[in-house]
DOTIDO-845541 format. One record per residue (C-alpha): residue in one letter; y negated, z negated, x negated. Coordinates in Angstrom, 2 decimals, decimal comma, always signed. Layout:
+-----+---------+---------+---------+
! res !      c2 !      c3 !      c1 !
+-----+---------+---------+---------+
!   A !       Y !       Z !       X !
...
+-----+---------+---------+---------+
REM end
This chain:
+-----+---------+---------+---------+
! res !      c2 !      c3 !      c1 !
+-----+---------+---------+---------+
!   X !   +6,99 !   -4,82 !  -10,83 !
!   X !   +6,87 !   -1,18 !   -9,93 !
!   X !   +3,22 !   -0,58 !   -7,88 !
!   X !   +4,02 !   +0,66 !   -4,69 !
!   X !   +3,69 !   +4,04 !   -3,13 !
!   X !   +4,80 !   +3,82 !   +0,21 !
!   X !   +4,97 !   +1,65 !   +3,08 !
!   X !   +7,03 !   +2,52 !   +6,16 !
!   X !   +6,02 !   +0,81 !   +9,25 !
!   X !   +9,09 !   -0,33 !  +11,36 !
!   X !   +9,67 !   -1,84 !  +14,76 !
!   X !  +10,89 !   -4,95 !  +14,18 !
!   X !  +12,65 !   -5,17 !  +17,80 !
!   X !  +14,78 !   -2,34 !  +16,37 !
!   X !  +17,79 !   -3,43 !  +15,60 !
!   X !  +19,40 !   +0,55 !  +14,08 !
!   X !  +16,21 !   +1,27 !  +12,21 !
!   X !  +16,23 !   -2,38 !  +10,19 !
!   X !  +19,83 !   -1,44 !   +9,37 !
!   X !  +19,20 !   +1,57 !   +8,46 !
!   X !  +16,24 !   +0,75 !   +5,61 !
!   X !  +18,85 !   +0,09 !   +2,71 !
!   X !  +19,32 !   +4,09 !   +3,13 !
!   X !  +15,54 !   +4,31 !   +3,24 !
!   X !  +13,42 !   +5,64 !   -0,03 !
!   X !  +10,26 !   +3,90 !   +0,93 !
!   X !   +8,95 !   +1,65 !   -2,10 !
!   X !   +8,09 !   -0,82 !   +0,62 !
!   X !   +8,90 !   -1,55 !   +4,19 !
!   X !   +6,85 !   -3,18 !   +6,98 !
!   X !   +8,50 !   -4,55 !   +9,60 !
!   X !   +6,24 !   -5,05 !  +12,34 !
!   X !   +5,77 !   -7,82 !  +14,82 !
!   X !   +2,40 !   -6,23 !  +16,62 !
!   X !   +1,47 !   -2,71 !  +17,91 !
!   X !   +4,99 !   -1,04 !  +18,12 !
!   X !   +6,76 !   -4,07 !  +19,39 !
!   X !   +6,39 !   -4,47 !  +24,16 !
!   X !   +4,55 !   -7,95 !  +24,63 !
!   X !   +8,59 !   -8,71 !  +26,67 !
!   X !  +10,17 !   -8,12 !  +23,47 !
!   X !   +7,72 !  -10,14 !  +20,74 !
!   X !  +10,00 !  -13,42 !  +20,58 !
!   X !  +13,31 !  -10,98 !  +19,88 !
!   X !  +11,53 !   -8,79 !  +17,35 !
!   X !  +10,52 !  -11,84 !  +15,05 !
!   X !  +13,80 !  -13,52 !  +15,36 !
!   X !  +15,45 !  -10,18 !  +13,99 !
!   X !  +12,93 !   -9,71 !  +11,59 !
!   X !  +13,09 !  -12,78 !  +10,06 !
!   X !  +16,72 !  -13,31 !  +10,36 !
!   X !  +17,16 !   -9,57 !   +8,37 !
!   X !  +14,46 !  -10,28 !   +5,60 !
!   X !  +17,06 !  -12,08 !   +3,12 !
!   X !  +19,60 !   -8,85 !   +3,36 !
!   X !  +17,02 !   -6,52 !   +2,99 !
!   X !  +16,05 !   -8,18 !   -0,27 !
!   X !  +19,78 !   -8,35 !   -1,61 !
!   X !  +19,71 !   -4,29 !   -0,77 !
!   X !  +16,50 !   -3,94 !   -3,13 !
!   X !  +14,17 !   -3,43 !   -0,44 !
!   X !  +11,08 !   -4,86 !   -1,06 !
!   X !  +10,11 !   -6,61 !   +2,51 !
!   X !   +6,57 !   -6,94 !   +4,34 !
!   X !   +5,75 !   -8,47 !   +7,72 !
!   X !   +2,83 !   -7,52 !  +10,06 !
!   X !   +2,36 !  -10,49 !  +12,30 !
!   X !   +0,11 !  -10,83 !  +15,72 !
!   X !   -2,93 !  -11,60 !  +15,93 !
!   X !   -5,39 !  -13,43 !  +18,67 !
!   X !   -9,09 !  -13,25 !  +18,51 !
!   X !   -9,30 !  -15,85 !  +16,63 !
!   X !   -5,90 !  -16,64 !  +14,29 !
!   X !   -2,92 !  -14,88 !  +12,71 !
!   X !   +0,21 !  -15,51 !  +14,85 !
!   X !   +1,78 !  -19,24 !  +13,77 !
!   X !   +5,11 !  -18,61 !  +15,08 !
!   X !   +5,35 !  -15,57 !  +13,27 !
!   X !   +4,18 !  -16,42 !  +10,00 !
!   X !   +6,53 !  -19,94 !  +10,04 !
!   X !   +9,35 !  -18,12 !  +10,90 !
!   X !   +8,95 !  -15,16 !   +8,23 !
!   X !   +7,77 !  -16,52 !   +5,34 !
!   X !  +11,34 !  -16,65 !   +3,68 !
!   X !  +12,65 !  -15,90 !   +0,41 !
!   X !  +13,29 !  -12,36 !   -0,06 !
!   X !   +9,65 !  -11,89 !   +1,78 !
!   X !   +7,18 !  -10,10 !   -0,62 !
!   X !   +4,10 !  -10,41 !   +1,91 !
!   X !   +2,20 !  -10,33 !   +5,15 !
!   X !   +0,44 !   -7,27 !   +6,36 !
!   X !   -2,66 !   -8,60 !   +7,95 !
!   X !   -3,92 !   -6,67 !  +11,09 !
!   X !   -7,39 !   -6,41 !  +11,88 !
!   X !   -9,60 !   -8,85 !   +9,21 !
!   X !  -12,59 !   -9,37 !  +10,21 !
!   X !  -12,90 !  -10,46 !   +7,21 !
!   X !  -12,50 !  -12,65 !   +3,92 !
!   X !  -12,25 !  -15,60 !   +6,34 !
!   X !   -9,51 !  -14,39 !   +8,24 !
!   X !   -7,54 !  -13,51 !   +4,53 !
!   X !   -8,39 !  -16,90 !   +3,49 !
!   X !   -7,12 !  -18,29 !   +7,35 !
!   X !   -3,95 !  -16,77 !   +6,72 !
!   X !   -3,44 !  -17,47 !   +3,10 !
!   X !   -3,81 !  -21,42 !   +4,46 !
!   X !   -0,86 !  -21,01 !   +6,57 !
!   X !   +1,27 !  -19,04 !   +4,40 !
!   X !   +0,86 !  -21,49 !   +1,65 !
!   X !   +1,76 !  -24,56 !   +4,51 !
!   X !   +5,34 !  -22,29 !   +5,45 !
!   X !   +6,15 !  -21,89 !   +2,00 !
!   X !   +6,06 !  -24,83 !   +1,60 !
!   X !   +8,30 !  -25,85 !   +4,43 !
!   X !  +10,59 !  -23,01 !   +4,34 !
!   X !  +11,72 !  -23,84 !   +0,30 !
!   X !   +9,30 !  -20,49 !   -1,12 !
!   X !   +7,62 !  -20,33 !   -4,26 !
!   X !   +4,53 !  -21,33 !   -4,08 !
!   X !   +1,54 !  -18,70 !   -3,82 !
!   X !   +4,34 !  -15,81 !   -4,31 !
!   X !   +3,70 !  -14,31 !   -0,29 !
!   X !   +1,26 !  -11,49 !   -1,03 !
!   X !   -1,11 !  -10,78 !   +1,62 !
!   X !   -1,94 !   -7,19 !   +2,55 !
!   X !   -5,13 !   -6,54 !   +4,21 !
!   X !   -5,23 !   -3,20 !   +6,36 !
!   X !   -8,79 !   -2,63 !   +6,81 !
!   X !   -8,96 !   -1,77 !  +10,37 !
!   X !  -12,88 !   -3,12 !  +11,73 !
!   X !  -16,30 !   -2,14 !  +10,72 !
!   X !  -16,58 !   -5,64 !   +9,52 !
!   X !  -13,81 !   -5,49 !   +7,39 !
!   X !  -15,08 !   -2,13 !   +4,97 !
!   X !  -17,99 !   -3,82 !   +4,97 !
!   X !  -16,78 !   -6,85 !   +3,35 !
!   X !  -13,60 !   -4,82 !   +1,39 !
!   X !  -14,31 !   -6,01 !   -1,89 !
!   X !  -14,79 !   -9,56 !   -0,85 !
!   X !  -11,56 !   -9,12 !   +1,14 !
!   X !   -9,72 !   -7,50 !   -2,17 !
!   X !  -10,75 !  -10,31 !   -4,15 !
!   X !   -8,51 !  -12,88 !   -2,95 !
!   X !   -6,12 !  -14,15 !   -4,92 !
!   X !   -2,80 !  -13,39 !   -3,11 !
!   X !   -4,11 !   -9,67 !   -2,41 !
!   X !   -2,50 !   -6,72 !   -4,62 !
!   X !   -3,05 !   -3,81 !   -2,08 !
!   X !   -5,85 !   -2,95 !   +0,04 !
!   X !   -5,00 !   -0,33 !   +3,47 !
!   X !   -7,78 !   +1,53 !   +4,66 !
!   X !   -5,99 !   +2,65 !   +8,31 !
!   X !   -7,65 !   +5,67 !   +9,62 !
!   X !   -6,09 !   +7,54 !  +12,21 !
!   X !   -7,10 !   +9,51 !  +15,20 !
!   X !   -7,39 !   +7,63 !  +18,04 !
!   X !   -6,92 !   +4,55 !  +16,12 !
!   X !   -8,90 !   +0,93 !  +16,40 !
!   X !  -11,14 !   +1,82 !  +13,56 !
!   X !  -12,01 !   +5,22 !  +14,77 !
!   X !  -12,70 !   +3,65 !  +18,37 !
!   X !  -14,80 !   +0,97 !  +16,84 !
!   X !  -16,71 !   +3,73 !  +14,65 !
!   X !  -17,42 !   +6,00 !  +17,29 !
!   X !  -15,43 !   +8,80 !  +15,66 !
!   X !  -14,59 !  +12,08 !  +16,18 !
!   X !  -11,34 !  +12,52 !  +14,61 !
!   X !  -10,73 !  +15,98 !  +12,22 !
!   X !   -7,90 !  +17,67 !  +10,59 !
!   X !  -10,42 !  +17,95 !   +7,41 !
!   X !  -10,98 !  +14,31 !   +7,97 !
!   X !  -14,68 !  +14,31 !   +6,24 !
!   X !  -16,04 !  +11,91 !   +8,67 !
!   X !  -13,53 !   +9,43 !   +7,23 !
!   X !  -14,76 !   +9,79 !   +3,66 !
!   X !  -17,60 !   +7,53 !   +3,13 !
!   X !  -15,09 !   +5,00 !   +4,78 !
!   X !  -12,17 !   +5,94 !   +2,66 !
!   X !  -14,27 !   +5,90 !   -0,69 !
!   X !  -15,69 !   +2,14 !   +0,15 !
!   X !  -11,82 !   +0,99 !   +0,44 !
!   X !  -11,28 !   +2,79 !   -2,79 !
!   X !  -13,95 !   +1,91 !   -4,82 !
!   X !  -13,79 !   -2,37 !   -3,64 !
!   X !  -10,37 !   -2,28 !   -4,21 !
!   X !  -10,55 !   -0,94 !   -7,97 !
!   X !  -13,56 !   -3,20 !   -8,44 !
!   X !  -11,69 !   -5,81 !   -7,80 !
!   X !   -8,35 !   -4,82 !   -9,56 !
!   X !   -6,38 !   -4,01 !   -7,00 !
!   X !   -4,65 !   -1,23 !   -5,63 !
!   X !   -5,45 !   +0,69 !   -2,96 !
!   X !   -3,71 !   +2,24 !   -0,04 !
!   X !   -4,57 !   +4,80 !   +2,20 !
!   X !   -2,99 !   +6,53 !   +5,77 !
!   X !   -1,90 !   +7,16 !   +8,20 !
!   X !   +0,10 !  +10,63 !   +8,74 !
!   X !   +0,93 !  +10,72 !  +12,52 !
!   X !   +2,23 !  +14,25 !  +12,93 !
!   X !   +5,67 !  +13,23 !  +10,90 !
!   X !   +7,42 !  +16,26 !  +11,56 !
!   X !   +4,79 !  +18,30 !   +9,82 !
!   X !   +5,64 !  +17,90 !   +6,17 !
!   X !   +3,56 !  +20,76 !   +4,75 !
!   X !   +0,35 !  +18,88 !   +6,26 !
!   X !   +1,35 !  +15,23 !   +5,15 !
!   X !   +1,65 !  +16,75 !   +1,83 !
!   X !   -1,79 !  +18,13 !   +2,13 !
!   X !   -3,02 !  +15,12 !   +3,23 !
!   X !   -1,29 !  +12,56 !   +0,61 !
!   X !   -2,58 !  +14,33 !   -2,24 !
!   X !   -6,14 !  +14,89 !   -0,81 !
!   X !   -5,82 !  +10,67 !   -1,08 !
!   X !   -4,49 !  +10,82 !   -4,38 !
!   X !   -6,99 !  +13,39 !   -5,62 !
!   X !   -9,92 !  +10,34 !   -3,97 !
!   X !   -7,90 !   +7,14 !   -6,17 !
!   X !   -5,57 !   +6,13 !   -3,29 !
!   X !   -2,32 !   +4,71 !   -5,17 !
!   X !   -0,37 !   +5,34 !   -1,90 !
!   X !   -0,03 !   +5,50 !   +1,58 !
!   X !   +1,55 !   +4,03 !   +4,83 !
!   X !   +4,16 !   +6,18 !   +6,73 !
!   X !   +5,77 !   +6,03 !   +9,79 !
!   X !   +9,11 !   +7,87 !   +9,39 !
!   X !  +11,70 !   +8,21 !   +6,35 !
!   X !  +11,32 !  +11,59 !   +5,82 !
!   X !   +7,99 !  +11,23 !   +4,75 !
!   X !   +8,92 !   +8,94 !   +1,82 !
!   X !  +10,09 !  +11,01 !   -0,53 !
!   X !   +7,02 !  +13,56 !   +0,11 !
!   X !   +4,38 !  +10,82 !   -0,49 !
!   X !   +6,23 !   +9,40 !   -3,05 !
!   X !   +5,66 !  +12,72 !   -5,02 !
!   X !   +2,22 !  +12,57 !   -4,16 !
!   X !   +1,21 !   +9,93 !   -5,65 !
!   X !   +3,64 !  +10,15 !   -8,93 !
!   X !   +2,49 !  +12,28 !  -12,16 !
!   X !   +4,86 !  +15,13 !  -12,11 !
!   X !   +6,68 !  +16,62 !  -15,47 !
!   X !   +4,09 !  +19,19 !  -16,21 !
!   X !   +1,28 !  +16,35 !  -16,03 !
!   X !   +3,39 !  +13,52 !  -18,33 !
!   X !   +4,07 !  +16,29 !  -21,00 !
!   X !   +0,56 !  +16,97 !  -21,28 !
!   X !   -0,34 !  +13,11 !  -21,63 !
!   X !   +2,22 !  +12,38 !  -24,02 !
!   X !   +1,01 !  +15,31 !  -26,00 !
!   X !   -2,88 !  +14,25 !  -25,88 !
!   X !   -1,29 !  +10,72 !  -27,25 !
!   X !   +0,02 !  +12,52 !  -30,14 !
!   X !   -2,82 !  +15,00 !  -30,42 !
!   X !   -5,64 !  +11,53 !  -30,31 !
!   X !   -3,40 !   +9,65 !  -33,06 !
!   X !   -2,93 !  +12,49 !  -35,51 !
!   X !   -7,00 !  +12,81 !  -35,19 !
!   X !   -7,92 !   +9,06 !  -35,40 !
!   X !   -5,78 !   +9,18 !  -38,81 !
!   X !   -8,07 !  +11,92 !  -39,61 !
!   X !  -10,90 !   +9,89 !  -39,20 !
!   X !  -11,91 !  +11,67 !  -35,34 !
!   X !  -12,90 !  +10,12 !  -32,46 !
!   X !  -12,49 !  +13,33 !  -30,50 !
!   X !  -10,26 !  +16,15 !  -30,46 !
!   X !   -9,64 !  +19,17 !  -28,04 !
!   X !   -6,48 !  +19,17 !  -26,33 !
!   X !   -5,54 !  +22,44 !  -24,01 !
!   X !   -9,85 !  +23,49 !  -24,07 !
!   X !  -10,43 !  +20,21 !  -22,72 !
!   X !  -12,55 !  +17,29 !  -24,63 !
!   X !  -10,38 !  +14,43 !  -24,91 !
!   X !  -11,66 !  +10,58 !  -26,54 !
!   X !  -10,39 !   +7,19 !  -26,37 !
!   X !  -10,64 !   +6,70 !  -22,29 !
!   X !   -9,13 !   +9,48 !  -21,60 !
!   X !   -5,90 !   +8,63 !  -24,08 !
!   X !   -5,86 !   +4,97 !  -22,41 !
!   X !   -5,74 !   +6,58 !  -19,09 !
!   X !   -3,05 !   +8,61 !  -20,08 !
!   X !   -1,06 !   +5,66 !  -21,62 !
!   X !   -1,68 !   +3,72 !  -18,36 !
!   X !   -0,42 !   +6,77 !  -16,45 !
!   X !   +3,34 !   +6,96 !  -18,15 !
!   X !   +3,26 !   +3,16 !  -18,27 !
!   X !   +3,34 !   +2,79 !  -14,64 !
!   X !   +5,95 !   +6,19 !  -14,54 !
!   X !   +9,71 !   +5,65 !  -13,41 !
!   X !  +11,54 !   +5,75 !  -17,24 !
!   X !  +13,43 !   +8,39 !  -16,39 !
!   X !   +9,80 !  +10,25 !  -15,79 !
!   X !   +8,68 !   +9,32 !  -19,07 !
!   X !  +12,20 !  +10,05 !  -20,78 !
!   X !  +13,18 !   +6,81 !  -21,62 !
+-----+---------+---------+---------+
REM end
């Protein structure tokens, strides 16, 4: 399955924008059942949610849910009524950590169950939100039924109240925080996702700002309007000029190994075995139409 650059963030108590995602160009959607969702209007949003999670999955979308949470357990209600087919995974608010994934991962399994859904096919989707949490990241990436790791900074945002803060356009106090979601989630083989962009009328700096991520091994980010998909989806994507020059080092590397090399030079830059398996990992995970197939 194609890894995932984007996930939108969606209110699930509204109705026109669920309708709407078929349209959408986000690689995943989130449809949430917390923070953007008035406590009068939590019952509606998860009944529309859930009842729209099938059809979004017949229109290709590939369909997340970010249930409530209470101090001390991940909304039952929620997760019973969501866990569907057509549902690719739960976005988990707030871990404190590995215990809560594991918490959740014990209910999931009991609604598949129920609710007629492969076995152990709900994904879980941590977004890293407490000190507790990046301090426990990798332990929290290495469960089983997690593919993507979100570290959520944002100004203003739980993490940055927890932290003590000061929010930045340069964002460097976030850095050491960013690079420990990073580095646990690669450790443990999984895929990691930064954000958020909260200005999302100002493309020119959520450009800026997705491929500062990419350049620090984010594989992606959450959004919180379409418009921003197709930006961040660029981000985060080789671009032609890049998967030329990979499929040329290929070429360069194999013509040198049959030489009898074990390094060559490829446009003044020193190129060996890693750096050819990088590059075949690269146009692996490319759209075929990137790579020309």
């Amino acid at each position: 399955m194609k890894p995932i650059r984007s996930f939108m963030f969606v209110p699930g108590h509204r109705q026109k924008f669920i309708d709407g995602l078929p349209k959408a160009e986000a690689d995943a959607v989130i449809l949430d059942l917390e923070d953007s969702v008035p406590a009068s209007e939590k019952a509606a949003a998860r009944d529309l949610s859930a009842s729209r999670i099938g059809w979004l999955a017949e229109h290709g979308r590939r369909v997340y849910v970010r249930a409530n949470k209470s101090p001390h357990l991940y909304d039952y209600d929620d997760l019973m009524a969501v866990v569907r087919p057509g549902l690719e995974g739960i976005c988990l608010s707030m871990p404190m950590g590995p215990e809560d994934v594991a918490l959740c991962a014990a209910i999931v399994a009991e609604a598949e169950d129920r609710n007629g859904v492969t076995p152990g096919s709900v994904r879980l989707l941590p977004a890293l939100e407490t000190p507790r949490s990046l301090q426990l990241a990798y332990e929290i990436a290495q469960h089983p039924r997690v593919d993507y790791l979100i570290g959520a900074f944002a100004k203003g945002a739980d993490l940055a109240g927890a932290m003590g803060m000061e929010w930045s356009a340069e964002g460097t106090e976030a850095l050491y925080l960013k690079s420990r979601v990073v580095m646990a989630a690669r450790a443990a083989g999984k895929r990691p996702i930064g954000g958020i962009w909260q200005q999302v009328h100002d493309l020119d700096g959520l450009a800026a700002f997705a491929a500062a991520e990419r350049r620090m091994g984010f594989a992606g980010t959450t959004i919180l309007h379409p418009s921003n998909a197709p930006i961040v989806n660029r981000a985060f994507s080789p671009g032609p000029e890049q998967l030329a020059h990979y499929r040329t080092m290929i070429v360069e590397y194999e013509r040198a190994q049959a030489a009898g090399l074990g390094s060559i030079m490829v446009g003044g830059e020193h190129i060996d075995k890693a750096h050819v398996e990088t590059a075949r990992a690269i146009l692996a995970a490319a759209e075929p139409t990137e790579i020309g197939e």
